[in-house]
FIKE-992332 format. One record per residue (C-alpha): z, x negated, y negated; residue in one letter; residue number from 1. Coordinates in Angstrom, 3 decimals, decimal comma, padded with zeros to 6 digits. Layout:
BEGIN
<voba pz="Z" px="X" py="Y" residuo="A" num="NUM"/>
...
END
This chain:
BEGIN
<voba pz="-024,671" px="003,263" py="031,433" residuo="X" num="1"/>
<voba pz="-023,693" px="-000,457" py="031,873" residuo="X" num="2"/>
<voba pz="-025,598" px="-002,094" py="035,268" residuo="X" num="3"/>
<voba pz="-022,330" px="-003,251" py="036,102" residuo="X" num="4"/>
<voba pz="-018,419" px="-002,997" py="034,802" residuo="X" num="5"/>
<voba pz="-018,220" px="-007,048" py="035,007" residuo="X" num="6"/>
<voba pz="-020,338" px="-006,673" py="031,986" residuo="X" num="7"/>
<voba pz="-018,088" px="-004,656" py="030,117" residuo="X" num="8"/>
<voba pz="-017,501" px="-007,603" py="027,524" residuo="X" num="9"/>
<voba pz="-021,293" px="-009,179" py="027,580" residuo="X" num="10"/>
<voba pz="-023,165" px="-006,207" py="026,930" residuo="X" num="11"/>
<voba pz="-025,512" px="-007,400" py="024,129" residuo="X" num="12"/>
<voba pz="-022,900" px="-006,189" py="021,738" residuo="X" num="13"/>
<voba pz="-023,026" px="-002,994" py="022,844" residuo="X" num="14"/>
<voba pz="-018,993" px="-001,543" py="023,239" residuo="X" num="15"/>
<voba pz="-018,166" px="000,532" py="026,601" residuo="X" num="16"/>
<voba pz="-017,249" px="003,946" py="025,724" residuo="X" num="17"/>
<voba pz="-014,581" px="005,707" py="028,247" residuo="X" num="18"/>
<voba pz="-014,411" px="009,459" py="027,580" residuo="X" num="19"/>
<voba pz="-010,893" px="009,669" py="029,142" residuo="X" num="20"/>
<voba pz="-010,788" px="013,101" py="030,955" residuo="X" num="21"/>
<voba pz="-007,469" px="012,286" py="032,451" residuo="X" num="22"/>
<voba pz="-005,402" px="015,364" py="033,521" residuo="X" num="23"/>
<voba pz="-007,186" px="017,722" py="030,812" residuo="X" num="24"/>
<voba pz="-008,797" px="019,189" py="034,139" residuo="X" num="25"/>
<voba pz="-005,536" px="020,828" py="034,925" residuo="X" num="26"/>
<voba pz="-005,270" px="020,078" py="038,224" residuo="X" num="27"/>
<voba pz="-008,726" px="022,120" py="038,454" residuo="X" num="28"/>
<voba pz="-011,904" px="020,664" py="040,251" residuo="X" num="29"/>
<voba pz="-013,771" px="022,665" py="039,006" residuo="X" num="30"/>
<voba pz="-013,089" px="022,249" py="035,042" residuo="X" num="31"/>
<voba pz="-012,716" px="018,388" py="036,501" residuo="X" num="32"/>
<voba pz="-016,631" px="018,455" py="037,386" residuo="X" num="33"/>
<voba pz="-017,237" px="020,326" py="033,942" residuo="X" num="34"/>
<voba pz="-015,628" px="017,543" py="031,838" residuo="X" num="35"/>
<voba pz="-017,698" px="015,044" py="033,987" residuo="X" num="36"/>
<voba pz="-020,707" px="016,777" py="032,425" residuo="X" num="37"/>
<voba pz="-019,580" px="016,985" py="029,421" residuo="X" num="38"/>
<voba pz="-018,971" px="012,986" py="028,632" residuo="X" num="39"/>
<voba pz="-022,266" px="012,378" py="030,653" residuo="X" num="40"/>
<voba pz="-023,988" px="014,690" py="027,829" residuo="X" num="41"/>
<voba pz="-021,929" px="013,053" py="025,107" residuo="X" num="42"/>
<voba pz="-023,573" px="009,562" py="025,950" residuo="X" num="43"/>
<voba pz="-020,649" px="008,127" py="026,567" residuo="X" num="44"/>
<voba pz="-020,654" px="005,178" py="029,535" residuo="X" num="45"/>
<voba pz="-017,953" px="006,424" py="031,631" residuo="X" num="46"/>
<voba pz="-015,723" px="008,884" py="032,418" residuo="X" num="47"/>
<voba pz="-012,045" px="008,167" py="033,152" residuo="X" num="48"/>
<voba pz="-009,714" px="010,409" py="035,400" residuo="X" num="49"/>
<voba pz="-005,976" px="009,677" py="036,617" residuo="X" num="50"/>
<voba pz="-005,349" px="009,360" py="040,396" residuo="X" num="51"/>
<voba pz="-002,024" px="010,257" py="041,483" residuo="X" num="52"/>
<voba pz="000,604" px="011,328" py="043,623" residuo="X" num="53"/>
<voba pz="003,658" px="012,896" py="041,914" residuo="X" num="54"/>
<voba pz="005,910" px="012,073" py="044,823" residuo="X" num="55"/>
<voba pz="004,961" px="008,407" py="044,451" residuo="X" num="56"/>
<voba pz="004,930" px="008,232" py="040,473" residuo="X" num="57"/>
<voba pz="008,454" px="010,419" py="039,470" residuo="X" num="58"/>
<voba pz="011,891" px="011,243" py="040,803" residuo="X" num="59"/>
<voba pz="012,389" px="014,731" py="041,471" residuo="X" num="60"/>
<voba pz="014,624" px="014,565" py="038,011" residuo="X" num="61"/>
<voba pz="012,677" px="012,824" py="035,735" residuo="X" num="62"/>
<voba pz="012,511" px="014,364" py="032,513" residuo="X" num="63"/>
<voba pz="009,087" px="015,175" py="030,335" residuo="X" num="64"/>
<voba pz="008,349" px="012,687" py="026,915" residuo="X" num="65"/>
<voba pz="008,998" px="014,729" py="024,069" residuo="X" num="66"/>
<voba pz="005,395" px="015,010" py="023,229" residuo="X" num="67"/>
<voba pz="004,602" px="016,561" py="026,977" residuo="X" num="68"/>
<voba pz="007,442" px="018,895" py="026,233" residuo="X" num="69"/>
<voba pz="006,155" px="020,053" py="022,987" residuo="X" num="70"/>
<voba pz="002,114" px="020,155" py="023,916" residuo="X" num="71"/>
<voba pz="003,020" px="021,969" py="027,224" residuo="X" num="72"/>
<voba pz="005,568" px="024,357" py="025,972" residuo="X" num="73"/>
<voba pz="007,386" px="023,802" py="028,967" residuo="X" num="74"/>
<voba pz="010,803" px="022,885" py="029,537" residuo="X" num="75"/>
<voba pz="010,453" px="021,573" py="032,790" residuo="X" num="76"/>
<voba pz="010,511" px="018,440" py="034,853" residuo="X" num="77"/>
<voba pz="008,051" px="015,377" py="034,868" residuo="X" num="78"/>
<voba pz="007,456" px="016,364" py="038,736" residuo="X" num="79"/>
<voba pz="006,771" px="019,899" py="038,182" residuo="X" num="80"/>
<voba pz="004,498" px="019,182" py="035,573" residuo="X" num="81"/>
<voba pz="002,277" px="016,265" py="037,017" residuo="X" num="82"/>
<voba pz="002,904" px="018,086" py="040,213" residuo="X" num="83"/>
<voba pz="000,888" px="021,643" py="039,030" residuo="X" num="84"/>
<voba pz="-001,850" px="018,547" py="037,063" residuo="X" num="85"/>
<voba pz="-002,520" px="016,539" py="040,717" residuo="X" num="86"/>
<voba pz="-005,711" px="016,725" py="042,800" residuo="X" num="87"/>
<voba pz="-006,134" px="015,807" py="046,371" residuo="X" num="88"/>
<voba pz="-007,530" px="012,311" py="046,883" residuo="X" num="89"/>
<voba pz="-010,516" px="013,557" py="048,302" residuo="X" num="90"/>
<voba pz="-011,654" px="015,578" py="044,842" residuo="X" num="91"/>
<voba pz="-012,207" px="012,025" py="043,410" residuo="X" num="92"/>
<voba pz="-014,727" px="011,185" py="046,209" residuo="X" num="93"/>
<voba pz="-016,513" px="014,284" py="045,121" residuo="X" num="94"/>
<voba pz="-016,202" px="012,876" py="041,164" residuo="X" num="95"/>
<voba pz="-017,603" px="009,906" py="042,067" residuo="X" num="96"/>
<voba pz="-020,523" px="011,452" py="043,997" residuo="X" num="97"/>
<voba pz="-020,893" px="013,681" py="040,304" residuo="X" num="98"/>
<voba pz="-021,455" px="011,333" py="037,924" residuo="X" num="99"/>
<voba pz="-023,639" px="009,066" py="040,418" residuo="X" num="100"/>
<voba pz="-025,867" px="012,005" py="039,785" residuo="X" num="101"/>
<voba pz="-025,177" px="011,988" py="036,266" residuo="X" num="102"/>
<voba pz="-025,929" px="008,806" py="035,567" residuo="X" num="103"/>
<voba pz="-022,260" px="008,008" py="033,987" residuo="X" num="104"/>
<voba pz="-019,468" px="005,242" py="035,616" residuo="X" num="105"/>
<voba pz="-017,026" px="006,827" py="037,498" residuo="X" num="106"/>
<voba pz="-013,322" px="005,773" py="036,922" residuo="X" num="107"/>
<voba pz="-010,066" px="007,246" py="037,183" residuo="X" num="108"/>
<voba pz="-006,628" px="005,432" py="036,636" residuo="X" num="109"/>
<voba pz="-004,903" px="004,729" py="039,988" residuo="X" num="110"/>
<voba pz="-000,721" px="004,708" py="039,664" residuo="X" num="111"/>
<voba pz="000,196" px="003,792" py="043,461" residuo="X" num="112"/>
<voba pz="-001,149" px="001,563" py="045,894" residuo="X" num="113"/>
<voba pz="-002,356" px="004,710" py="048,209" residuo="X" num="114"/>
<voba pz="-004,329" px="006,421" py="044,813" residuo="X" num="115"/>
<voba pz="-005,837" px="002,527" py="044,211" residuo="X" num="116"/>
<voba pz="-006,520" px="001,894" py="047,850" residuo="X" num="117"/>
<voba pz="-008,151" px="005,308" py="048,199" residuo="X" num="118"/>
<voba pz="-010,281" px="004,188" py="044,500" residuo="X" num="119"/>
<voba pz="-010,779" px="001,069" py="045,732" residuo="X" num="120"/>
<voba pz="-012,857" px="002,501" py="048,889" residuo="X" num="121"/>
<voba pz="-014,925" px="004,797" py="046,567" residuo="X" num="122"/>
<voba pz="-016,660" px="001,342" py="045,225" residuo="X" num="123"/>
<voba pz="-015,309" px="002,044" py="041,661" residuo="X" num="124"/>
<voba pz="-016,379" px="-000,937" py="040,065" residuo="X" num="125"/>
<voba pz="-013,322" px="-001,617" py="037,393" residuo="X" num="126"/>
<voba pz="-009,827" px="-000,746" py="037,312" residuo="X" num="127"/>
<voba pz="-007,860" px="000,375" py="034,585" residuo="X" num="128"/>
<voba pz="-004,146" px="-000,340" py="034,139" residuo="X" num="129"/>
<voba pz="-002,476" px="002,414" py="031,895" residuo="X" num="130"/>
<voba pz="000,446" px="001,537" py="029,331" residuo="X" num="131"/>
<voba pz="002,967" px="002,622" py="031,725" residuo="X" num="132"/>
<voba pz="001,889" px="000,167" py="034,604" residuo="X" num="133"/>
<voba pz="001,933" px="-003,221" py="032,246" residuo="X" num="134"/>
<voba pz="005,375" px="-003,847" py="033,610" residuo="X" num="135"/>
<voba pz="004,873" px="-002,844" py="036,946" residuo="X" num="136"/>
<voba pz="003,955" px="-007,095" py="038,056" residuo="X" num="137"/>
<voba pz="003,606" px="-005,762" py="042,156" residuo="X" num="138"/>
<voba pz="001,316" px="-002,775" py="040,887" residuo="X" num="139"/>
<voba pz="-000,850" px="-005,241" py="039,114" residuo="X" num="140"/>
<voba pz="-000,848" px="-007,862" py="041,936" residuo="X" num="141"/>
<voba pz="-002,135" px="-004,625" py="044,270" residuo="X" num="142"/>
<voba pz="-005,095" px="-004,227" py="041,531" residuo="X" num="143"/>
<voba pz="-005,919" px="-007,695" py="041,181" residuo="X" num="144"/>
<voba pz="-006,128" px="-008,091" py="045,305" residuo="X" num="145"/>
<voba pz="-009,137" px="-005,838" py="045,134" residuo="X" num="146"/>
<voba pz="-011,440" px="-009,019" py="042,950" residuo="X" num="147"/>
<voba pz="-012,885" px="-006,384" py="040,333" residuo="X" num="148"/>
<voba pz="-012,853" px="-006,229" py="037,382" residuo="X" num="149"/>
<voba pz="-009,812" px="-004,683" py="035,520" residuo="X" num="150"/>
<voba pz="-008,852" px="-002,944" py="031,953" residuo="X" num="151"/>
<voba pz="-005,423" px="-003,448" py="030,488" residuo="X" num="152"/>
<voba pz="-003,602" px="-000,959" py="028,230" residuo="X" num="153"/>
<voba pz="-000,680" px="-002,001" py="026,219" residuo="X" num="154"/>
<voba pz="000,942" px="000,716" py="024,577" residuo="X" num="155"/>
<voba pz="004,549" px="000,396" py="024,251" residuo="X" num="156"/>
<voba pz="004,340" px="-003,682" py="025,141" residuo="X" num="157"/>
<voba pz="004,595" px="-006,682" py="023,667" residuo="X" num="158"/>
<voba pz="002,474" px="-009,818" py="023,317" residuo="X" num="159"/>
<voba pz="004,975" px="-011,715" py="026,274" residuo="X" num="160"/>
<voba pz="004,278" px="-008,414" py="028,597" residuo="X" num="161"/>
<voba pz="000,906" px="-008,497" py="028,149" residuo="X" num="162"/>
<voba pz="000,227" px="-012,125" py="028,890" residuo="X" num="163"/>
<voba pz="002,388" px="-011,648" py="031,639" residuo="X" num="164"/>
<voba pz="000,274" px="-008,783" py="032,489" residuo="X" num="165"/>
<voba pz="-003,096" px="-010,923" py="032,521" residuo="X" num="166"/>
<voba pz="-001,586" px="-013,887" py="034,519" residuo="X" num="167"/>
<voba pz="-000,360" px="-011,717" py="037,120" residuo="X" num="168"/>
<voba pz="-004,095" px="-010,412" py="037,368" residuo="X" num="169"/>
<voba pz="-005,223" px="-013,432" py="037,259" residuo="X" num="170"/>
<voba pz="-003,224" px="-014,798" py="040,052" residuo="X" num="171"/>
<voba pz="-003,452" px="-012,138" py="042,305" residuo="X" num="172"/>
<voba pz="-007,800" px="-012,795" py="042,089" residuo="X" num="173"/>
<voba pz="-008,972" px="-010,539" py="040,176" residuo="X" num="174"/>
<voba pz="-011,969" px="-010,098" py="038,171" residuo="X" num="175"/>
<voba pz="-012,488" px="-010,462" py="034,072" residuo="X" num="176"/>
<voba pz="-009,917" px="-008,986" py="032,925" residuo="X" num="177"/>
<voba pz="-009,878" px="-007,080" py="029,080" residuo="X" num="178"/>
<voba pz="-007,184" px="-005,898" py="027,276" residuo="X" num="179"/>
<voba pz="-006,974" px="-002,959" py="024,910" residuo="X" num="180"/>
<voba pz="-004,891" px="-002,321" py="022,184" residuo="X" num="181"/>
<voba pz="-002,967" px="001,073" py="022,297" residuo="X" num="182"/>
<voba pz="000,317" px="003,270" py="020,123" residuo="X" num="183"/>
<voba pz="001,441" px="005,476" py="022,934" residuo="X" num="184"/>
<voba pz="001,741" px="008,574" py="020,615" residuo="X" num="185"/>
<voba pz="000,271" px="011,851" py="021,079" residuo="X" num="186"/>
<voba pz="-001,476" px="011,578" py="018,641" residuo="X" num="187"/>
<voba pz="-000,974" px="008,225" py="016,674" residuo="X" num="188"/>
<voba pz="000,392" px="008,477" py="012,750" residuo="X" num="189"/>
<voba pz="-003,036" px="006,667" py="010,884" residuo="X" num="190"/>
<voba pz="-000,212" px="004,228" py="009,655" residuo="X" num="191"/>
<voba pz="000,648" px="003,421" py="013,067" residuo="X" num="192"/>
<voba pz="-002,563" px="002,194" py="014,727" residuo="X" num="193"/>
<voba pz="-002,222" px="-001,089" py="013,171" residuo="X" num="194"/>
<voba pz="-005,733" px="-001,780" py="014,291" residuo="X" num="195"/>
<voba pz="-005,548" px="-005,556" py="013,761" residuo="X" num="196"/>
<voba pz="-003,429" px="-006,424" py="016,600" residuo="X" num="197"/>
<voba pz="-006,586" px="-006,348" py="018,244" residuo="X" num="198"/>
<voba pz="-006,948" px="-009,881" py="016,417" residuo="X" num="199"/>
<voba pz="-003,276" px="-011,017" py="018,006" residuo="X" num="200"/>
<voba pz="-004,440" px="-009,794" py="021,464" residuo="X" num="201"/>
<voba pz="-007,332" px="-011,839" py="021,271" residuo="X" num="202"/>
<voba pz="-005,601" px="-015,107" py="019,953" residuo="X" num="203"/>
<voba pz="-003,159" px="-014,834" py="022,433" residuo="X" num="204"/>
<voba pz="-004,645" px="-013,669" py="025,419" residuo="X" num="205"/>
<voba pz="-008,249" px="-014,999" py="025,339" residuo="X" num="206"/>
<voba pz="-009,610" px="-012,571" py="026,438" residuo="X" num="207"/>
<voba pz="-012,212" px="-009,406" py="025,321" residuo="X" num="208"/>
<voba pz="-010,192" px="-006,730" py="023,819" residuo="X" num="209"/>
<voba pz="-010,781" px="-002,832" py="023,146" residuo="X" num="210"/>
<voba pz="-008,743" px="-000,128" py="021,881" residuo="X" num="211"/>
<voba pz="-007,741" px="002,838" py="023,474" residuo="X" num="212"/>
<voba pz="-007,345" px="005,812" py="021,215" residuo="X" num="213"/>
<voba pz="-004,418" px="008,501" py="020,849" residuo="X" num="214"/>
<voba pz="-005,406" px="008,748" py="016,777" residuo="X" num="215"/>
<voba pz="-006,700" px="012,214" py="015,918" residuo="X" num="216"/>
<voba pz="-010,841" px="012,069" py="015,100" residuo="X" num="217"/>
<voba pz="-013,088" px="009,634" py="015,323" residuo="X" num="218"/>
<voba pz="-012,498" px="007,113" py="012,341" residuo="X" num="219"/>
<voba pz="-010,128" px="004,861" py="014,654" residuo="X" num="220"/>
<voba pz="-012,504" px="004,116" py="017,292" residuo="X" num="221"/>
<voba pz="-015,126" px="003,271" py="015,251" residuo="X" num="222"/>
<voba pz="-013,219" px="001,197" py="012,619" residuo="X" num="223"/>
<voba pz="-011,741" px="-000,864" py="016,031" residuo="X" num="224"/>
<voba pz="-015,741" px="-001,455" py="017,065" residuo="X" num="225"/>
<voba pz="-016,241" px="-003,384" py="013,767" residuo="X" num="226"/>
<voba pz="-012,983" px="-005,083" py="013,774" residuo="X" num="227"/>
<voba pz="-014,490" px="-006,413" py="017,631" residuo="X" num="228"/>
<voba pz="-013,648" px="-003,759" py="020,319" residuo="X" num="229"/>
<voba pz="-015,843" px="-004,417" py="023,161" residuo="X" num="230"/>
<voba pz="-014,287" px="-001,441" py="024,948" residuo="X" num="231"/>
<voba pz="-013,220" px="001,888" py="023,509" residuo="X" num="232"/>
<voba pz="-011,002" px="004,930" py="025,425" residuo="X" num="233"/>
<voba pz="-010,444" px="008,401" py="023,987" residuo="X" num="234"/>
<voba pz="-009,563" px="011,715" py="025,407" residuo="X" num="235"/>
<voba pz="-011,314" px="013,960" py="025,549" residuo="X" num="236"/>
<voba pz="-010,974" px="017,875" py="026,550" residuo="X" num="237"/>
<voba pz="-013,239" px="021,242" py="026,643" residuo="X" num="238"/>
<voba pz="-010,521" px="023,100" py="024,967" residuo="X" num="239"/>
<voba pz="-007,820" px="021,622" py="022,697" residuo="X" num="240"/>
<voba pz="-006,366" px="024,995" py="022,983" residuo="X" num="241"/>
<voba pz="-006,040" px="024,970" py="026,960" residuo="X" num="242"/>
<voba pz="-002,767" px="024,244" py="028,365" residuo="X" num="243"/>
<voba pz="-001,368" px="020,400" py="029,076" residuo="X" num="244"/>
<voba pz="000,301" px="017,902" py="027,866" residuo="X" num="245"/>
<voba pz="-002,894" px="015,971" py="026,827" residuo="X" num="246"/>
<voba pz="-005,414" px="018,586" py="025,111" residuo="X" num="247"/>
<voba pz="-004,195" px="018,664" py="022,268" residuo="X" num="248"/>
<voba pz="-004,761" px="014,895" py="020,958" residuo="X" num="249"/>
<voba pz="-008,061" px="015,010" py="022,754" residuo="X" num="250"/>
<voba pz="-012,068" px="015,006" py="021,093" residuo="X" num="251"/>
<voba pz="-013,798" px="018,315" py="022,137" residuo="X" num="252"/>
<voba pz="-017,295" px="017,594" py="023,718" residuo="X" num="253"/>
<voba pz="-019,488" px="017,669" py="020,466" residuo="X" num="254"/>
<voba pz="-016,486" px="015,607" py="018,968" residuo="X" num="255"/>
<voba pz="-016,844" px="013,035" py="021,744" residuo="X" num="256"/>
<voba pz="-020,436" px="012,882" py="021,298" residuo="X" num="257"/>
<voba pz="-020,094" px="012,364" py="017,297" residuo="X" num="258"/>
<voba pz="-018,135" px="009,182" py="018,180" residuo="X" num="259"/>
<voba pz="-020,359" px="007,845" py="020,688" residuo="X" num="260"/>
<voba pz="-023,244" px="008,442" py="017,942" residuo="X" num="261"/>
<voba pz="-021,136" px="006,661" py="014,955" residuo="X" num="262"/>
<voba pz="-020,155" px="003,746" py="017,618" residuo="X" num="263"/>
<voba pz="-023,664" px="003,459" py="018,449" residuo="X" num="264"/>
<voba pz="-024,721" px="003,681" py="014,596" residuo="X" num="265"/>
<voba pz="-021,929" px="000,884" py="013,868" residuo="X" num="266"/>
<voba pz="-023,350" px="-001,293" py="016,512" residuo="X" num="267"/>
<voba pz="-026,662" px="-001,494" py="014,654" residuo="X" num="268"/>
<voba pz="-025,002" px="-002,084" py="011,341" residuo="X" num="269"/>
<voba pz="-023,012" px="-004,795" py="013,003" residuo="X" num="270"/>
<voba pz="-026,281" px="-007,065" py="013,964" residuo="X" num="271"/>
<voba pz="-026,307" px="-010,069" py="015,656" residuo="X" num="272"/>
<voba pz="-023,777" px="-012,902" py="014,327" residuo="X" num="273"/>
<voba pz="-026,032" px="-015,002" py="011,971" residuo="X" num="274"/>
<voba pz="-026,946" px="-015,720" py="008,715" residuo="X" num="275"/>
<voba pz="-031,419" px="-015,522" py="008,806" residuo="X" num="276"/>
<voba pz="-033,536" px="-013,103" py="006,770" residuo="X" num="277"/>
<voba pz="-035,996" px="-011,115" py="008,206" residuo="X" num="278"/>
<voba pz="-039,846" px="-010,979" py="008,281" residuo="X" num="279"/>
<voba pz="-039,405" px="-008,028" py="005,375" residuo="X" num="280"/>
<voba pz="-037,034" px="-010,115" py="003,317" residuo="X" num="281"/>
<voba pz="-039,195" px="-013,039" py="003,271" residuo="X" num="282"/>
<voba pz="-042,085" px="-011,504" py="002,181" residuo="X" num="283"/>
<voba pz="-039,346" px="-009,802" py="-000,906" residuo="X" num="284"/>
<voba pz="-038,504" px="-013,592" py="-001,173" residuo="X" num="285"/>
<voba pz="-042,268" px="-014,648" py="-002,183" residuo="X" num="286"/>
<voba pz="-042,263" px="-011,394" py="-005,025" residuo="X" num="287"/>
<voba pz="-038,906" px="-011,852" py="-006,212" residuo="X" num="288"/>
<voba pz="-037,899" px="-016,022" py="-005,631" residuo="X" num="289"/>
<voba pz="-039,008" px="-018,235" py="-008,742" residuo="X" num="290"/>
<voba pz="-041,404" px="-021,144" py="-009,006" residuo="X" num="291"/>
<voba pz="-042,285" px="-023,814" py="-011,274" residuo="X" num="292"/>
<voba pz="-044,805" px="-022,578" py="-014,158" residuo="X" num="293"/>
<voba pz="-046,311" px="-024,768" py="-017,145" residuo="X" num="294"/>
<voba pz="-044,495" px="-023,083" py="-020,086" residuo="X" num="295"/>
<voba pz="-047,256" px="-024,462" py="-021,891" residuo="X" num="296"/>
<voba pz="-051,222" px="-026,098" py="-021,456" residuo="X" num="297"/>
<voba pz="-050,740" px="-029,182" py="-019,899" residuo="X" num="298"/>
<voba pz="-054,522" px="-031,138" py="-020,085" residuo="X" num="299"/>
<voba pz="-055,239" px="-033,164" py="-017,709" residuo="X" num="300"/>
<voba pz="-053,690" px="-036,638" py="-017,614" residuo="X" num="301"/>
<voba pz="-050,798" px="-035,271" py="-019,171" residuo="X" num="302"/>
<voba pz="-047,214" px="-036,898" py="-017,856" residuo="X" num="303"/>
<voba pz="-045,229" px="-034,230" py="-017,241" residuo="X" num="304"/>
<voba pz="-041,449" px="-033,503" py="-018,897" residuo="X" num="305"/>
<voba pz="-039,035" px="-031,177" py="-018,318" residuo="X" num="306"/>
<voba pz="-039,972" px="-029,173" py="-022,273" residuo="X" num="307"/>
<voba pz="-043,373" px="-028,522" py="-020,452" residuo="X" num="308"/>
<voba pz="-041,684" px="-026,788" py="-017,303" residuo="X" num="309"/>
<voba pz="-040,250" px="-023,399" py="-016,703" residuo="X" num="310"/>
<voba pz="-039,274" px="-021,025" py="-014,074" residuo="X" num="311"/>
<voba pz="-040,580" px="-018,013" py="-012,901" residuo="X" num="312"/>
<voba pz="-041,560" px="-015,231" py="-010,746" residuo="X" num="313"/>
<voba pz="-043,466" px="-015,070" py="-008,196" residuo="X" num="314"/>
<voba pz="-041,537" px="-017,715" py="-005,321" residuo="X" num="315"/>
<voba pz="-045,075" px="-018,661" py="-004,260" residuo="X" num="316"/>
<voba pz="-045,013" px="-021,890" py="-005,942" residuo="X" num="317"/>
<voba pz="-042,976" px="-025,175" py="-006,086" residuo="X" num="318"/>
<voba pz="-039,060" px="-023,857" py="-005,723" residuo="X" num="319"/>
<voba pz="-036,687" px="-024,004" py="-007,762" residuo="X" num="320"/>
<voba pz="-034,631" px="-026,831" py="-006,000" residuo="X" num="321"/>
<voba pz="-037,448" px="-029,461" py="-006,480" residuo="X" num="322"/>
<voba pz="-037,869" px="-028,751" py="-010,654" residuo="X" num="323"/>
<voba pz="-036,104" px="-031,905" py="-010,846" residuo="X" num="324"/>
<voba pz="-038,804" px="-033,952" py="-008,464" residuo="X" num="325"/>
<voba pz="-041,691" px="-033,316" py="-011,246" residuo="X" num="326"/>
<voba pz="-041,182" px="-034,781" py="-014,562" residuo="X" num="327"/>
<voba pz="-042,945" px="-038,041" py="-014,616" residuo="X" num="328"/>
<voba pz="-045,782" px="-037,024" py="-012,393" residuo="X" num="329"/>
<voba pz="-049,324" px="-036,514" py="-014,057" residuo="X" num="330"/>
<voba pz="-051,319" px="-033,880" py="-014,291" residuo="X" num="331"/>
<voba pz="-054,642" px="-033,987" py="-012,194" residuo="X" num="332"/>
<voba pz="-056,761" px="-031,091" py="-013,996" residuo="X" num="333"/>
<voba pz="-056,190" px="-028,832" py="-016,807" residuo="X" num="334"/>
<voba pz="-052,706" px="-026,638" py="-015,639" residuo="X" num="335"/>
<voba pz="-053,066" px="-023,033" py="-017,649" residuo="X" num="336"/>
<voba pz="-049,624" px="-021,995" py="-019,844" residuo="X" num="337"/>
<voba pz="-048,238" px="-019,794" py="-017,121" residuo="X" num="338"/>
<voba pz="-049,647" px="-021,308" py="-014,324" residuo="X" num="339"/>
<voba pz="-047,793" px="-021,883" py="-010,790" residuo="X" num="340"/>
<voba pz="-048,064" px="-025,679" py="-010,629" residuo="X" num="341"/>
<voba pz="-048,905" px="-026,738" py="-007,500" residuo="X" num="342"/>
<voba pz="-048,250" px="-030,238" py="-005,677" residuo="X" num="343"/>
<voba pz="-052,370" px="-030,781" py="-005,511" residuo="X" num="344"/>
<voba pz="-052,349" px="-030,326" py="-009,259" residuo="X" num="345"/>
<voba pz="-049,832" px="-033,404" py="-009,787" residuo="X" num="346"/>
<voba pz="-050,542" px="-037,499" py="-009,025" residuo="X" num="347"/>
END
């Protein structure tokens, strides 16, 4: 677990993995504290909830996204389905108390000023703006009030909306801010990630950017850590088969942990950013490197030419580069055919 969110971009290189529980606790505390233990098992740094209040977030009317419709099996409203997926404020206090003892980063998406205030008192550390909220320029001047750190999704924005997004952040105080590339689509098409508008984000914005994941498996998230995610966000559930509009495009627990282990795995295939062999590969370099050998006896007092020089293995010896530094000099003592010359042999 990170010391600190502020560090979510300067981590030694080492990406912050959110195992987004969401609402896949089904308005349930009790599978809520179960998915807590299951990302703190997984390894991953922290795990992400959604704090809401359905009066505050929907009209009585508002209809479901198609993809809610068809993952619930519910024709219902947007309020009657967020309604039966809400928990009392007061479960998150308990959450929070959870993965203190599990030794994972509590978070949980606020979407009103009551949910963030209530976050906000908890001490959670960084706040995360969801796709839906990018828009919403009071919203994010509420978040950036608070001074902490904060995450920005993007799905379904553009480049102007998100720097919009980060200079409303910005000038309502708050902390670093990083933003993550995300395709609201549950789940994403492969061929609509588009994975390198990470890249753009960065350009534009300037500032540390992450991808949060609605692809199905784990090839996305890792792919997005080499291409420079600092931060990556996935669902994840206990059941794909259990009811909600979320399971379904979620990891299962050994899933999540596979990623967390392949993200961790790409991070020491990634390295440090520089070009400087190793202790091993310089002592390779000495075995397999060439020197400068007499191709032929060279007695002593001999002026050297270039018929009388050759290269070869071992890289011991004079390299390479200087060949052109030694005809002309003379030869001090008897040099062997096959010799390494060395500088002491020469005048």
């Amino acid at each position: 677990m990170l010391e600190s969110a502020d560090s979510l971009a300067e981590n030694n290189g080492r990406c912050f993995i959110i195992a987004e529980a969401g609402v896949n606790h089904n308005g349930d505390l009790a599978l809520a504290r179960q998915l807590v233990i299951a990302a703190a098992a997984a390894g991953a740094d922290a795990v992400k909830f959604q704090t809401f209040q359905a009066g505050h977030l929907v009209t009585a009317d508002a209809p479901q996204a198609d993809y809610q419709a068809r993952n619930t099996g519910r024709t219902e409203s947007q309020f009657d389905m967020l309604k039966r997926l809400e928990l009392p404020l007061e479960a998150f206090g308990e959450l929070a108390g959870l993965c203190a003892e599990m030794g994972i980063e509590f978070m949980s998406t606020a979407f009103d000023e009551d949910s963030a205030d209530y976050l906000a008192g908890l001490g959670m550390r960084c706040f995360k703006i969801p796709s839906g909220e990018l828009t919403n320029l009071p919203f994010l001047r509420h978040i950036g009030a608070f001074g902490r750190p904060v995450i920005v999704s993007t799905g379904m924005g553009t480049i102007e909306e998100a720097e919009t997004a980060v200079a409303t952040l910005r000038e309502a105080g708050s902390g670093p801010v990083t933003v993550l590339h995300c395709v609201t689509r549950y789940p994403t098409p492969p061929e609509e990630a588009h994975l390198r508008a990470m890249h753009v984000l960065r350009h534009a914005l300037g500032v540390p950017i992450g991808y949060s994941d609605h692809t199905e498996g784990i090839e996305a998230p890792v792919i997005a850590v080499a291409a420079g995610a600092c931060v990556i966000e996935k669902h994840f559930t206990l059941d794909r088969d259990l009811p909600g509009p979320d399971h379904k495009a979620s990891l299962e627990p050994g899933e999540l942990a596979e990623m967390v282990h392949a993200i961790r795995r790409a991070e020491v295939l990634l390295g440090q950013a520089r070009k400087q062999p190793g202790a091993d590969e310089l002592a390779v370099a000495q075995i397999v490197r060439r020197s400068v050998v007499a191709r032929r006896a060279i007695p002593a007092g001999s002026i050297l030419e270039p018929s009388m020089l050759v290269l070869r293995r071992p890289g011991t010896g004079i390299p390479p580069a200087r060949l052109h530094e030694l005809p002309g000099k003379r030869a001090q003592s008897d040099i062997a055919e096959g010799a390494l010359i060395r500088w002491e042999d020469l005048a």
